[in-house]
N, C-alpha and C positions, 0 to 999 in steps of 0.2 A: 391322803391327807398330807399336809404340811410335817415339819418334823419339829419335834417340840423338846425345848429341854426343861427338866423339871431338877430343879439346886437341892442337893440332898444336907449338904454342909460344907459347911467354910468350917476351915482347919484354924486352932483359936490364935495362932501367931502369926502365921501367912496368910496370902491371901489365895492359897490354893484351896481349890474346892472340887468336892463329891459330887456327882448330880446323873442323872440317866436322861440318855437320848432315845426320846420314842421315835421311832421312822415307818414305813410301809412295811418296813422288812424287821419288825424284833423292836425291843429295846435292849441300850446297855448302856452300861454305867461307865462311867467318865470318871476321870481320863484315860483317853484309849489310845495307842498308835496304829497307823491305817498302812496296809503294804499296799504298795505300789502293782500295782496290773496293767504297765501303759497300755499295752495294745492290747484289751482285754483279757491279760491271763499276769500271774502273778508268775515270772518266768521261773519254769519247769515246774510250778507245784499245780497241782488238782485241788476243787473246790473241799472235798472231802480233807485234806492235811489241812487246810484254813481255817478248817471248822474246828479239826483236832487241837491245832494251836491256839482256838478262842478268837480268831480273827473276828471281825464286827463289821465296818466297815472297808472299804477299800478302794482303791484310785483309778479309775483309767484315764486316757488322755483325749482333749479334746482335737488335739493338731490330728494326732496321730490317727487317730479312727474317722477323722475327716479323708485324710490323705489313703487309709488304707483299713478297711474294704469299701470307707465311705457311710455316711452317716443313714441312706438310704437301705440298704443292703441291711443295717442294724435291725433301723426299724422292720423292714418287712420278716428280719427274724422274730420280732418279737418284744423287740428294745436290746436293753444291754444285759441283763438279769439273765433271760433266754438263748440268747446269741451266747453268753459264756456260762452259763450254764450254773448260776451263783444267784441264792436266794437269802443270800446279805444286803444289805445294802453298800451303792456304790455311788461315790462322788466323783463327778467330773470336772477339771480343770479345764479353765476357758480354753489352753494353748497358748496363754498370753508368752509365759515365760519361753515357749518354747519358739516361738514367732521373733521374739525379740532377740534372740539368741541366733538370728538367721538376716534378719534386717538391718540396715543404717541408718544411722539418724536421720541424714535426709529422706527416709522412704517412711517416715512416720508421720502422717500429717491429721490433722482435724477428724477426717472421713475415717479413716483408718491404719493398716500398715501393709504395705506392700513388702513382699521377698519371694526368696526361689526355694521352691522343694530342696530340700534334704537329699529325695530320695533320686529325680528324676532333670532336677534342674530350672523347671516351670515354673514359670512368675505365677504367682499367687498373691491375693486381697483379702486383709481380714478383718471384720467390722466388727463392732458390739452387738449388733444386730444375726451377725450370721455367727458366732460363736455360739450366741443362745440359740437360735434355730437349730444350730449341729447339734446342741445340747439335748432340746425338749424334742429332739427324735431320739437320741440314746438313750430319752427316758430313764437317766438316772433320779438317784432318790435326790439328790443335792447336784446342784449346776452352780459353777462362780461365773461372777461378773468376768467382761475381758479387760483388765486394768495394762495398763503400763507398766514394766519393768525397769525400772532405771537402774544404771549400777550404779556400786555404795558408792564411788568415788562420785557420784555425780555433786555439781555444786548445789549450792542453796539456792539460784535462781530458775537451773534445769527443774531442776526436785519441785520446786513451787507451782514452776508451767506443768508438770508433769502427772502433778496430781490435781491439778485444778483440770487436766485436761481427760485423766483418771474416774472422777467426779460426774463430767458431762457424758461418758461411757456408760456409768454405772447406768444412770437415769436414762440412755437409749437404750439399752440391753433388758431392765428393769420394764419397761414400755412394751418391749416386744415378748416378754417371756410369758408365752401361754400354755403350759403344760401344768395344770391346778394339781396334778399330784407329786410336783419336780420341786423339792424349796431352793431358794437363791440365795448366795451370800455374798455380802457386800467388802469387796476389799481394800485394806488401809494399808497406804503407803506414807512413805515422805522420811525415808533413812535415817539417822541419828540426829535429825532436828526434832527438836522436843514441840516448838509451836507448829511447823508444819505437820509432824502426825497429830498433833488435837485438831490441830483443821480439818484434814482427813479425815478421821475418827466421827468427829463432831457432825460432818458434813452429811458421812456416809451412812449414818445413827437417822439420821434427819430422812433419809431417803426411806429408811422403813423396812430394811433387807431381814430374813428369816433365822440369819446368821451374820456373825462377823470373823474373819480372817485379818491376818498381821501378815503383809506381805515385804518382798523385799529383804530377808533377810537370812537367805541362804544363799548368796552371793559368794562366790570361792574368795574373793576378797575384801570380805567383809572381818573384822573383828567378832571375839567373842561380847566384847563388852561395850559393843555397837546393838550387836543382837539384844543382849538385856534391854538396851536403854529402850531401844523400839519399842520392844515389850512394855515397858514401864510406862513410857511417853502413850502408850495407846490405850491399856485394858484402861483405866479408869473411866473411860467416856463410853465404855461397851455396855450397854444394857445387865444386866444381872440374870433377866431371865434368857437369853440369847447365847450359844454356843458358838467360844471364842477357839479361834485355828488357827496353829500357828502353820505356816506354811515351808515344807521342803526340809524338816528338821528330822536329825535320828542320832545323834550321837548321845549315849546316855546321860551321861552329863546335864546336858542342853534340854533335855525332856527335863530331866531333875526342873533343873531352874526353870525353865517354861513352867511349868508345874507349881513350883511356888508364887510364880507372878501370874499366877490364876488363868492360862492356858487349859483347857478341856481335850482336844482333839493333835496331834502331829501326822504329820507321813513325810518318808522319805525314801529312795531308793536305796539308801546307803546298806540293808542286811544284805540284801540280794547281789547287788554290786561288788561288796567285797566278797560275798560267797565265793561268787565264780572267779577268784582272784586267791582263794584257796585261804580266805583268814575270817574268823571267827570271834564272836564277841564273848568273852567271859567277866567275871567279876574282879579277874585280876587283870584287865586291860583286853584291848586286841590282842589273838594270837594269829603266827603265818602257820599254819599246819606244815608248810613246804619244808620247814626248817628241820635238821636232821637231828636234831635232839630227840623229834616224833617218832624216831624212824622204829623204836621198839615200846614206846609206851601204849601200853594195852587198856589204857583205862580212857572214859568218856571224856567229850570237850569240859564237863562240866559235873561232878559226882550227884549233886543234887537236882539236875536238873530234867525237868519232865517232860522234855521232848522227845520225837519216835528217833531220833538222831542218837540222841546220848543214851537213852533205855537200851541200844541195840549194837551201837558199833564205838568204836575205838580210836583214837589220835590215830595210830598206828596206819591202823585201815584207809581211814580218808586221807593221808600222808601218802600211803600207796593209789589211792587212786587218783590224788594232784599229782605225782611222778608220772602215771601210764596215762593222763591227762584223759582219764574215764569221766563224761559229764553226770555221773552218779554223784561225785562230791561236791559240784556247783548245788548238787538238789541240797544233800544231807545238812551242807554247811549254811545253805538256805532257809530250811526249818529250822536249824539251833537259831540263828539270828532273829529269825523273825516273830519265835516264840521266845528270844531275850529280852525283846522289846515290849512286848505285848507283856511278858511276866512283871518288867518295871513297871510299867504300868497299871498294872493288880497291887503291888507293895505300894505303889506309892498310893495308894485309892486305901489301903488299910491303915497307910500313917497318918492319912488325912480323918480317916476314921478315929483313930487313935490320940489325934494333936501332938503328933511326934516327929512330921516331916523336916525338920531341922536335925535331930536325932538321927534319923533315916540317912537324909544325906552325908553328915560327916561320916556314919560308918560307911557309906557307897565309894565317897571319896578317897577313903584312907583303903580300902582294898585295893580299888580301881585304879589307883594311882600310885600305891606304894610298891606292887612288882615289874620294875620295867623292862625287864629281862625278855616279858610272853608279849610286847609290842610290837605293831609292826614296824 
């Protein structure tokens, strides 16, 4: 089947809302954060800890599984589910972002975009047409369109062509997507121009997609209050009954406010990322474990918190194994984050419940930002 969102509540001062995503694989309730699995595995954790931490859905990539073991290889395993061995449901990214992050402007053209492997060097072509075909063999549960990525700085006449050119993507990608149990999501660009994301939006709504995504707005050089506006310039033209994605976000903060500008769904690399970088998400900010203050506190990242991380071991400990640069703390510090995300994400579903998400945040913020000492 298609995947269906069913709106449970709208929170009575914002416009964040409760709602559950039925899929192939489970329902869950919204809003959720999605970890990252580029190359089909969510780095160094097993499907079993995903589950422990209430994981839902989760990401793999479309460049990247194209490029290595190949989209062919997937399928004959079985799809993506089988091949990695995860009977969650899993969204695939076109590769747009990751394509454009390897190409030049002149190598982008109508057809599609041309660049060189990452890995090996080798010119490479990638269409709207062959992102969904890698797609509807990985047989994920959700496939996105392959849109353009412009950066934030781009101007208002780049950004214009970009998503008019975005638009005629969708609708080739949309034409060739035949996998009837794969839904599609349609995604909105056009950077902190307020009529070019209605245009987008408007357009993309028009096209009839199972989902919609806010793209463009994890940019390293993007503002924070760029990212709002997107947000705000976009959801109102989204359908009500369609689950809205914001795309490449994880900073708790940003989920907060995503969340109250009626965002459903995030993922970002950033738990995993800084894991293996030895720093940890708490309530009183990022911590660096590395930092020698650790070097004798025996107590958890987090006293309340109910990960197999914090239930079992110690600052101390994962301090010792970022020193002897053991890859056991890239895991441990892994799970904390990944289940601190996934936890916002539950509180913020009971404030919504509650009509207290404004409440919720300013205590979030006055933790999270009044010890800056545990920063990184």
């Amino acid at each position: 089947m298609k995947i269906k969102y069913e709106l449970l509540k709208q929170e009575k001062n914002t416009k964040a809302r409760n709602g559950i995503l039925h899929t192939n694989h489970g329902s869950y309730e919204t809003p959720i954060f999605m970890p990252v699995g580029t190359l089909a595995n969510v780095k160094t954790l097993v499907p079993e800890e995903l589950k422990e931490m209430h994981s839902a859905v989760i990401l793999s990539n479309t460049y990247h599984l194209w490029l290595r073991p190949g989209e062919d290889i997937v399928s004959k395993a079985g799809g993506l589910h089988k091949f990695m061995n995860y009977d969650g449901p899993i969204l695939t990214d076109s590769g747009g972002f990751q394509v454009f992050s390897l190409a030049k402007p002149k190598d982008i053209s109508e057809e599609g975009v041309k660049f060189k492997s990452h890995i090996d060097g080798r010119e490479l072509f990638l269409t709207p047409e062959k992102s969904i075909g890698i797609q509807n063999k990985l047989d994920s549960d959700i496939a996105m369109s392959f849109d353009e990525c412009p950066p934030a700085s781009a101007d208002y006449k780049y950004m214009k062509n970009s998503i008019e050119r975005t638009l005629r993507w969708a609708k080739r990608g949309k034409d060739v997507h035949n996998n009837e149990n794969q839904s599609l999501f349609g995604i909105i660009q056009g950077g902190a121009y307020e009529d070019l994301r209605k245009f987008s939006a408007t357009e993309t709504v028009k096209l009839d997609f199972d989902g919609y995504s806010i793209g463009g707005v994890a940019n390293d050089n993007e503002s924070k209050e760029d990212m709002y506006k997107a947000i705000d310039y976009s959801i109102p033209y989204i359908p009500d009954d369609k689950p809205r994605y914001l795309m490449g976000v994880g900073e708790p903060i940003d989920i907060i406010e995503g969340v109250i500008r009626g965002i459903d769904m995030f993922d970002c690399v950033l738990p995993t990322r800084i894991a293996r970088h030895g720093n940890a998400f708490s309530h009183h900010g990022k911590m660096n474990l590395r930092n020698a203050k650790f070097k004798e506190d025996f107590t958890p990242i987090e006293n309340d918190c109910d990960c197999y991380t914090c239930k079992h071991y110690t600052k101390a400990y994962i301090r010792h194994l970022l020193v002897a640069n053991e890859q056991l703390a890239g895991r441990l510090l892994s799970i904390h984050n990944i289940r601190f995300l996934i936890k916002l994400t539950e509180d913020l579903r009971e404030a919504i419940k509650n009509d207290n998400i404004l409440e919720y945040k300013e205590k979030f913020l006055n933790e999270y930002e009044g010890d800056k000492n545990g920063k990184i």
